[in-house]
C-alpha positions as CSV (number, residue, x, y, z in Angstrom):
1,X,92.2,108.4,101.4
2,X,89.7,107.0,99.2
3,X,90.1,107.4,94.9
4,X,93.7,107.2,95.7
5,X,94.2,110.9,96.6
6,X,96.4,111.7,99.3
7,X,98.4,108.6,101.4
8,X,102.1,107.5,100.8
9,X,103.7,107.9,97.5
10,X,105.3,104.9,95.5
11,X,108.7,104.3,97.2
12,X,107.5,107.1,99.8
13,X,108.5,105.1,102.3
14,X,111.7,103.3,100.9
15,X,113.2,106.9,100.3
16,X,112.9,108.1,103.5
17,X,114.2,105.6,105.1
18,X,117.4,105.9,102.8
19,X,117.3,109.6,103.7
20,X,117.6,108.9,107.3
21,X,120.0,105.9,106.9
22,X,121.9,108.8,104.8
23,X,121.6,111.5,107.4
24,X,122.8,109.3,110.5
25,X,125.5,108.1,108.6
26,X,126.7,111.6,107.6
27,X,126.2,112.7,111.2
28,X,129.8,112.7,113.1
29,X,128.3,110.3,115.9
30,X,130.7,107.5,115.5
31,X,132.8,109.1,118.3
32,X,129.4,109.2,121.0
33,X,127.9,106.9,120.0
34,X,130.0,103.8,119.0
35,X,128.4,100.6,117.7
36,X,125.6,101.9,119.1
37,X,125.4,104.8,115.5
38,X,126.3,101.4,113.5
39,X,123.1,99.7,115.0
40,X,120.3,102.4,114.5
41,X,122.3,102.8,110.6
42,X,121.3,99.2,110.0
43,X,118.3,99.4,111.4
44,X,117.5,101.8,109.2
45,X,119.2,100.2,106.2
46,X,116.5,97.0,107.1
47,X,114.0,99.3,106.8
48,X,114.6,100.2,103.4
49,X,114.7,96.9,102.0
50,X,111.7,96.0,103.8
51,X,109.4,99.4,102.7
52,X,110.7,98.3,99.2
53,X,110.1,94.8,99.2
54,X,106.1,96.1,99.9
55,X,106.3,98.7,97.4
56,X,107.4,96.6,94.7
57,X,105.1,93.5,95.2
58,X,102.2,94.5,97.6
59,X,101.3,98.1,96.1
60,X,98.9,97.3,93.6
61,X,97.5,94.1,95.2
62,X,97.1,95.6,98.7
63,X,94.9,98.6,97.4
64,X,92.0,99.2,98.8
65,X,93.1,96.5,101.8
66,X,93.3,94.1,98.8
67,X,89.4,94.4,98.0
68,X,89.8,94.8,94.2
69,X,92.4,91.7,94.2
70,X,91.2,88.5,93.4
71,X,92.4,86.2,96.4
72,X,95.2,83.9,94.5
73,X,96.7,87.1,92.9
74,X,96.7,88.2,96.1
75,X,98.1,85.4,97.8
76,X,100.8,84.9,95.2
77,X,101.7,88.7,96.0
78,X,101.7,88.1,99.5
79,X,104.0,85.2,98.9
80,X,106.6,87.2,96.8
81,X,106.5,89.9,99.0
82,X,107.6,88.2,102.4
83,X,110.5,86.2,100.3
84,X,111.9,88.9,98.8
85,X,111.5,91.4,101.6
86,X,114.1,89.3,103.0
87,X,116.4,89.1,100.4
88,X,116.0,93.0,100.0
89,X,116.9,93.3,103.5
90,X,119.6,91.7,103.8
91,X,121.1,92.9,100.6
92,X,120.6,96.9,102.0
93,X,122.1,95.8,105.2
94,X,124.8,94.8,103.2
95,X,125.2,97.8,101.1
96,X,124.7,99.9,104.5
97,X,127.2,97.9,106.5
98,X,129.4,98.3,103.0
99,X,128.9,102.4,103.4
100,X,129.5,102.5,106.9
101,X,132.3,100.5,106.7
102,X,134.0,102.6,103.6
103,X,133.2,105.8,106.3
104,X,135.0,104.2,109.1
105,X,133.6,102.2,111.9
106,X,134.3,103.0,115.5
């Protein structure tokens, strides 16, 4: 929406991925679903680190599609960004695998 009404929160995203990493790992699927429950719980895990990899280091540079950035800011950003949004993903897959593991794989 334009003047920054309405859209995705900060960490909007981040958060709800953690809240649906949270809720499939509550859920007694283990037993259905096997490795199968452990998969879609990284998944979701991967997800987290990469919505807040982009929340972190893209927010303020990709607003307004970047218009309002000038172009090295916004290429350092970019650069930060895709480093760290694998560093943030693998470290939450870790911590999920971690939770999922202290739960009691299948």
């Amino acid at each position: 929406m334009p003047n920054g009404h309405g859209g995705v929160p900060f960490l909007g995203t981040p958060i709800f991925f953690a809240a649906m990493f949270a809720t499939f790992a509550g859920l007694p699927l283990k037993t259905l679903l096997g490795w199968a429950w452990v998969a879609i719980c990284l998944v979701f895990a991967a997800l987290v680190g990469w919505r807040l990899a982009y929340s972190l280091h893209m927010w303020d540079a990709d607003e307004y599609g970047g218009a309002y950035t000038e172009p090295d800011v916004y290429r350092r950003a970019v650069r930060r960004y895709r480093v760290l949004a694998l560093v943030y993903t693998v470290l939450t897959v870790a911590v999920g695998f971690s939770i999922l593991w202290w739960r009691g794989l299948p």
